[in-house]
C-alpha positions as CSV (number, residue, x, y, z in Angstrom):
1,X,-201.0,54.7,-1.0
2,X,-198.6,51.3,-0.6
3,X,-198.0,52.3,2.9
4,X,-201.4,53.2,4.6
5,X,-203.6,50.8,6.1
6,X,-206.9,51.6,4.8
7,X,-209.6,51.2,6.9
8,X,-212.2,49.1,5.7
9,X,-216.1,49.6,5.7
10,X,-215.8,45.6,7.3
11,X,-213.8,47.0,9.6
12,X,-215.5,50.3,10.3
13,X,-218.5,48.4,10.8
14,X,-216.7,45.9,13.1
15,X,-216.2,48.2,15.9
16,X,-219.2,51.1,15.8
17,X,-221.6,49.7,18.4
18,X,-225.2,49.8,16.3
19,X,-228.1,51.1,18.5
20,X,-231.5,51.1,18.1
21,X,-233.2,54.8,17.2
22,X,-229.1,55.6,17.2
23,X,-227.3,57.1,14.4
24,X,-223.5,56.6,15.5
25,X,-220.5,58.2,13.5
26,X,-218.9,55.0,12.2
27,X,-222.6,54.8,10.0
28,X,-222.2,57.7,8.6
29,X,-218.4,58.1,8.1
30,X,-216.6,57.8,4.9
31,X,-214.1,55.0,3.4
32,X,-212.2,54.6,0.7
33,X,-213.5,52.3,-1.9
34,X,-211.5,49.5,-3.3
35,X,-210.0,49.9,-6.7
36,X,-210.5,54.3,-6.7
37,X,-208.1,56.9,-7.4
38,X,-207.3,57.8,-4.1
39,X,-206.4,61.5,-3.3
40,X,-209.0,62.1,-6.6
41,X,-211.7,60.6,-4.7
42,X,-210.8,62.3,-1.5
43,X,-211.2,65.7,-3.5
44,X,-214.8,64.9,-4.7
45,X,-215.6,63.6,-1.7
46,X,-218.3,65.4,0.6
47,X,-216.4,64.8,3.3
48,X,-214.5,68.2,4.7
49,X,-212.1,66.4,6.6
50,X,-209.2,63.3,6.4
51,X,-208.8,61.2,9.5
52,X,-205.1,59.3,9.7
53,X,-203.6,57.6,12.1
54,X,-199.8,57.3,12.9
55,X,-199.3,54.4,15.4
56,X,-195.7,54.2,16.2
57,X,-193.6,55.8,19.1
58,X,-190.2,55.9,17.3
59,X,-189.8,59.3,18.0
60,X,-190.4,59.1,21.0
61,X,-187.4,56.5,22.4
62,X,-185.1,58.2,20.0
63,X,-186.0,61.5,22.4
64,X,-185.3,59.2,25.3
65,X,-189.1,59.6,26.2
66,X,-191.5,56.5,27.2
67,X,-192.9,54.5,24.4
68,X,-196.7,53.8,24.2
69,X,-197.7,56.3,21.8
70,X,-198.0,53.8,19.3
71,X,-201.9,52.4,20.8
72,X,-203.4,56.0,20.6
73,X,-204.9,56.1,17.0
74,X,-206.7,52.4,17.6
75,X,-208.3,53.2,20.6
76,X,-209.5,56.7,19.7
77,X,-211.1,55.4,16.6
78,X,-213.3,52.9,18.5
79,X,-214.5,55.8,20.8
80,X,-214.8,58.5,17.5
81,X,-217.0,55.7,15.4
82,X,-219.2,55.4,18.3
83,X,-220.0,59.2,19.0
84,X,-223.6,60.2,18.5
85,X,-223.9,61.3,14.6
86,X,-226.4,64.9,15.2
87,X,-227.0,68.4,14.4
88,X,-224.2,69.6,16.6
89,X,-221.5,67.3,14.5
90,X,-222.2,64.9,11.5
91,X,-220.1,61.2,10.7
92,X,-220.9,62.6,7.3
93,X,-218.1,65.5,7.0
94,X,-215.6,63.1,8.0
95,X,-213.3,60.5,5.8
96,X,-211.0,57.9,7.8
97,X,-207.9,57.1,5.2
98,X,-206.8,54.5,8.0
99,X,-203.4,54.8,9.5
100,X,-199.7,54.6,8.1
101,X,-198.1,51.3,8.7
102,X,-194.9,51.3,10.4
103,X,-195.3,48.0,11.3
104,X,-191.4,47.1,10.0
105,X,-190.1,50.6,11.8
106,X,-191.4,49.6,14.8
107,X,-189.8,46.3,14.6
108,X,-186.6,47.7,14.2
109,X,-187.1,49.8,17.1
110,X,-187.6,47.8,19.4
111,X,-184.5,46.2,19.1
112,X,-182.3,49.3,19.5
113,X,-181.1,51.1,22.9
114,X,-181.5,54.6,22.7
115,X,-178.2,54.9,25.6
116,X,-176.5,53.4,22.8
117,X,-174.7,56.1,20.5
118,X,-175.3,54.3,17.2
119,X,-178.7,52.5,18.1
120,X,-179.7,56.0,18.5
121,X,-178.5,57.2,15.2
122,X,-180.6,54.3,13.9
123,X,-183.6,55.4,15.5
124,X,-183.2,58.9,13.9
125,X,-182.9,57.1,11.1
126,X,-186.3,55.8,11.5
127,X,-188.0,59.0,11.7
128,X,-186.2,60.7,9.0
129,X,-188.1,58.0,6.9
130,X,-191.1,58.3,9.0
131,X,-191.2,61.8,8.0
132,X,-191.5,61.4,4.9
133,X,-194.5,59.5,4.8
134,X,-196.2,61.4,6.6
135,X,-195.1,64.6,4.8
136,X,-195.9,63.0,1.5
137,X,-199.8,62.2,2.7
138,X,-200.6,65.6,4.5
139,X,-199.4,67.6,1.3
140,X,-201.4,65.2,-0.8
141,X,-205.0,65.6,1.7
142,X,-204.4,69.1,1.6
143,X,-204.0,69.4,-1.6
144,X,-207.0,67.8,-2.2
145,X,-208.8,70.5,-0.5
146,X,-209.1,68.7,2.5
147,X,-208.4,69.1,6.2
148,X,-206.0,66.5,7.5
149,X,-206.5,65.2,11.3
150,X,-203.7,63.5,12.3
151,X,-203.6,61.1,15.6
152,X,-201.0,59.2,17.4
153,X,-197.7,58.7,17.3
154,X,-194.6,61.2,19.1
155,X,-194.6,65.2,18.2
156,X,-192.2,64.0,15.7
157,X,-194.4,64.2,13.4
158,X,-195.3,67.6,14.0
159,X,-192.4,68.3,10.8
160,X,-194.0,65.8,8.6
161,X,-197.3,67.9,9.1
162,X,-195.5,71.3,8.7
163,X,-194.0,70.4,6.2
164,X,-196.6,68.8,4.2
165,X,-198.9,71.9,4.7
166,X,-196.2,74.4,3.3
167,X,-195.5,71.9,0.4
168,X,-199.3,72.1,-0.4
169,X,-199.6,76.1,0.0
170,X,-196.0,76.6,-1.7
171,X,-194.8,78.8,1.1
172,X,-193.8,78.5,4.7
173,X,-196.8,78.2,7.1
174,X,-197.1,78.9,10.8
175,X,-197.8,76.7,13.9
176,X,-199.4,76.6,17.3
177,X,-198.4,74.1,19.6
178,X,-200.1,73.6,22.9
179,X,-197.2,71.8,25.2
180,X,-195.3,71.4,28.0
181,X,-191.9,71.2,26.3
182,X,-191.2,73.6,23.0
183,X,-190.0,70.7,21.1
184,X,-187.3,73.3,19.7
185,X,-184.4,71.9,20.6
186,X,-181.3,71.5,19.1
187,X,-180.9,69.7,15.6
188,X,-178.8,66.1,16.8
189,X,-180.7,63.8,14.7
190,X,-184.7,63.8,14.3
191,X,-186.3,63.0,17.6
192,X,-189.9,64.2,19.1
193,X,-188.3,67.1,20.7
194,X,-187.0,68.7,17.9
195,X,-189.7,68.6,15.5
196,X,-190.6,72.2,15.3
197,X,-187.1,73.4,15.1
198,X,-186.0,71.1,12.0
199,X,-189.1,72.7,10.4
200,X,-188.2,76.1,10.9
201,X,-184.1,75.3,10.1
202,X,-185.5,73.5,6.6
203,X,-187.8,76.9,5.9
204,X,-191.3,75.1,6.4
205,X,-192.0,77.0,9.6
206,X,-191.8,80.6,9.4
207,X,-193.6,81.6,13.1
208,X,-194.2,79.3,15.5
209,X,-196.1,79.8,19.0
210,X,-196.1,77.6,22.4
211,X,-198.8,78.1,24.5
212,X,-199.1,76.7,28.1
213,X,-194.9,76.5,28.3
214,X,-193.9,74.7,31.5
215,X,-190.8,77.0,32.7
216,X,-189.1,74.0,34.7
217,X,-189.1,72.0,31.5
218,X,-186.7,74.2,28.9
219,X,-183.7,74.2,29.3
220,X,-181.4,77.7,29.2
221,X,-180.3,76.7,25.6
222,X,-183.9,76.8,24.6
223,X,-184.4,79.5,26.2
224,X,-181.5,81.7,24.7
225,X,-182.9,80.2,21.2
226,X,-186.1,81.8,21.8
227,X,-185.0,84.9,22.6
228,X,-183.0,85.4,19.5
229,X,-186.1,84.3,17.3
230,X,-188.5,86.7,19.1
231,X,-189.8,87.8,15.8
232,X,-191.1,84.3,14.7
233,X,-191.2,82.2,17.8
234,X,-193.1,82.9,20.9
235,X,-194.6,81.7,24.1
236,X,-196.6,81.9,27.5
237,X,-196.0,79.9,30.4
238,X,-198.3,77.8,32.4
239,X,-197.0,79.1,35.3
240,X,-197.9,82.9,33.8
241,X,-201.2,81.7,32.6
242,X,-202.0,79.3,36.4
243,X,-199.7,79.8,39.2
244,X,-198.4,83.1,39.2
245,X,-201.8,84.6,37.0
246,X,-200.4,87.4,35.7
247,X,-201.7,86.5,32.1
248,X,-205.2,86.0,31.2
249,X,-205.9,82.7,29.3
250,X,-209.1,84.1,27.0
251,X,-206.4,86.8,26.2
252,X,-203.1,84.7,25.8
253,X,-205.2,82.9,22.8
254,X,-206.3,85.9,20.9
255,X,-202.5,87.2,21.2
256,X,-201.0,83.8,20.3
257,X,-203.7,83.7,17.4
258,X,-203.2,87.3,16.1
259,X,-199.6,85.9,16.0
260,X,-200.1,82.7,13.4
261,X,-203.0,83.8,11.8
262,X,-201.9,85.7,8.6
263,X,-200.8,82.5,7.1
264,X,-202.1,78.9,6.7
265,X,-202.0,77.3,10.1
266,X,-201.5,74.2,12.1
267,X,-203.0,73.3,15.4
268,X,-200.9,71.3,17.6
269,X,-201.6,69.8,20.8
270,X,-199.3,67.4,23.1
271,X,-201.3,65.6,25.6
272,X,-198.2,65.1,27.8
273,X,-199.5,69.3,28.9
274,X,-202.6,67.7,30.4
275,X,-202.6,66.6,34.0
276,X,-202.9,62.6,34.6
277,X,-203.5,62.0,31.1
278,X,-201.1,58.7,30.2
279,X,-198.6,59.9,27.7
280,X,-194.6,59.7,27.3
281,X,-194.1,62.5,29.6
282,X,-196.9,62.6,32.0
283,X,-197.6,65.4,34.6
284,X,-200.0,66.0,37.4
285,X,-199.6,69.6,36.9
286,X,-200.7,71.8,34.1
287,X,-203.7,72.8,32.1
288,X,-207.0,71.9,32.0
289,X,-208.7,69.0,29.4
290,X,-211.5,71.8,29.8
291,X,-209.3,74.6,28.7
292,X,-207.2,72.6,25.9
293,X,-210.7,71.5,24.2
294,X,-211.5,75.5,24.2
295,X,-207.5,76.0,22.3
296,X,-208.4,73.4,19.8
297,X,-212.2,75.0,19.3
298,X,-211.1,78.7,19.7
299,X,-208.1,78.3,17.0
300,X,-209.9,75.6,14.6
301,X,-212.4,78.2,13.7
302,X,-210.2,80.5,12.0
303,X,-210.0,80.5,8.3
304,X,-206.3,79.6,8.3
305,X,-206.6,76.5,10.7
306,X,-205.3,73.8,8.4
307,X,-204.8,71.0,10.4
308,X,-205.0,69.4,13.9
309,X,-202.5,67.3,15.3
310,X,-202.9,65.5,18.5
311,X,-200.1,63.5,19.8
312,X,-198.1,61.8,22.6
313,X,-201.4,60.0,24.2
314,X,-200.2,56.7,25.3
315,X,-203.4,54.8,26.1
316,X,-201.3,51.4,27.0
317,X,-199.0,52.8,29.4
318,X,-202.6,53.2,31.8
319,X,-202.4,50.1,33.6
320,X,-206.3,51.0,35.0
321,X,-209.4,49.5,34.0
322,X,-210.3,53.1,32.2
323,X,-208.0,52.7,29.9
324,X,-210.4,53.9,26.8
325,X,-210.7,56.8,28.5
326,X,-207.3,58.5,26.5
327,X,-209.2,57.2,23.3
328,X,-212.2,59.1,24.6
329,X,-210.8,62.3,25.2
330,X,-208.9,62.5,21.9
331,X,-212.6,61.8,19.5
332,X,-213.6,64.7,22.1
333,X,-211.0,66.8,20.5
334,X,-211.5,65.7,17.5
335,X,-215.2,66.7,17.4
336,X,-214.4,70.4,18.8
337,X,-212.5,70.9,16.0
338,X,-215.0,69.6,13.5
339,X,-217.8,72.2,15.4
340,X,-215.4,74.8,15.2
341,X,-214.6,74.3,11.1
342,X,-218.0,73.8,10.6
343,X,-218.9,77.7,12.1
């Protein structure tokens, strides 16, 4: 594990807030110990799922896209340690690895222009070797028998998850993705708009659902894409589901769900699709925090969930004094999916 930060029990205790007649989740969370066989002692651990963070935005810029992305798995961690630990959802069934350090990446980033031609080739650069790490830790957590949640970073790393998942099930897996954009655009270089279509052009992906589409944001290329994959790749609209209502949303998930579910699954989720919430492509327009906790909830408690990914929250780019709050909503998340697993 040369390139994850592992988080410390110093550090663990560092930032849970300790309460009398309390029980918070950072007392009751696992860490790895010093000097263990890692992904061994993940296995025997008790714990039923792998926290890790991906703090970098590299994707992101190389997609043209506002960086920030980087600060969400720091400031969700200091809100998830210091959630009540109860009978509704125990510290206990989780494990925090830490995050993956892209420390040196992010350097190299921020030097380059993403206008630039071959600065951006650079930058694609970057998260071809991002995806690899992150690839190489998912397969190894699920192949530990364990259920990876992954925070932070750009939708980039959607392919990294997909692809780790397949790797650790030997077979192509499927994918729901609850988004604004499809992030299936054309393969130019790896950026965080294209993660879901590299996965499907490199045989990781085999079907693929967006749910909560915004129609003004795909472009006719997309579009034309998606209507010559109809088999394996489909969608409803925002505007279907909220403005025009001519889909049900309770209904819309147990079609998208009979879609995905016959093979090992992960659950996606871009908080750019969530009105006011600070993130690379922000919007005041779209679906509820209310309704996207009930997609992570209703779709975490099948069998074939695998994972959840939740991505694009960019807690620095909120220049308010509320700007824990992104941190906040993501441990939410986090916990509906534990509550759902654990049904």
């Amino acid at each position: 594990m040369e390139n994850i930060s592992i988080l410390t029990p110093f550090e663990l205790a560092k930032i849970t807030n300790h309460r009398s007649g309390e029980i918070k989740f950072g007392e009751k969370i696992h860490t790895l110990p010093k000097d263990t066989n890692d992904y061994e002692y993940i296995a025997n651990s008790e714990a039923k799922f792998v926290l890790i963070g991906l703090p970098e935005d590299i994707g992101v810029k190389a997609n043209l896209g506002r960086t920030g992305a980087a600060s969400a798995y720091e400031s969700t961690l200091k809100s998830l340690v210091n959630i009540q630990h109860n009978k509704f959802c125990k510290g206990s069934d989780l494990l925090v690895l830490g995050h993956l350090n892209f420390d040196q990446e992010q350097a190299i980033a921020q030097s380059l222009d993403p206008k630039n031609k071959e600065d951006r080739k650079k930058l694609f650069e970057l998260v071809e070797k991002i995806d690899k790490e992150v690839s190489h830790v998912i397969h190894q957590i699920c192949k530990a028998g364990k259920i990876p949640i992954i925070i932070g970073g750009g939708h980039n790393n959607a392919y990294g998850n997909i692809k780790g998942l397949a790797l650790a099930k030997g077979k192509p897996v499927n994918a729901i993705n609850f988004d604004a954009h499809t992030d299936f655009r054309i393969l130019e270089g790896r950026h965080s708009g294209n993660g879901f279509s590299y996965a499907y052009e490199d045989g990781f992906l085999k079907k693929y659902f967006v749910f909560g589409l915004h129609e003004n944001f795909v472009s006719k290329s997309v579009f034309n894409t998606l209507k010559e994959l109809t088999s394996r790749v489909k969608f409803v609209t925002y505007e279907e589901l909220e403005v025009k209502r001519e889909k049900k949303f309770e209904v819309e998930l147990e079609n998208a769900l009979e879609f995905i579910k016959n093979e090992p699954f992960g659950i996606e989720l871009d908080l750019d699709a969530l009105p006011g919430i600070p993130s690379s492509a922000m919007t005041l327009s779209g679906l509820s925090i209310d309704k996207a906790r009930h997609y992570i909830y209703f779709m975490g408690k099948h069998a074939n969930a695998s994972y959840l990914h939740i991505c694009e929250g960019a807690p620095e780019l909120d220049d308010s004094k509320n700007n824990h709050l992104t941190g906040k909503l993501i441990a939410a998340m986090i916990t509906d999916f534990m509550k759902a697993k654990a049904e």
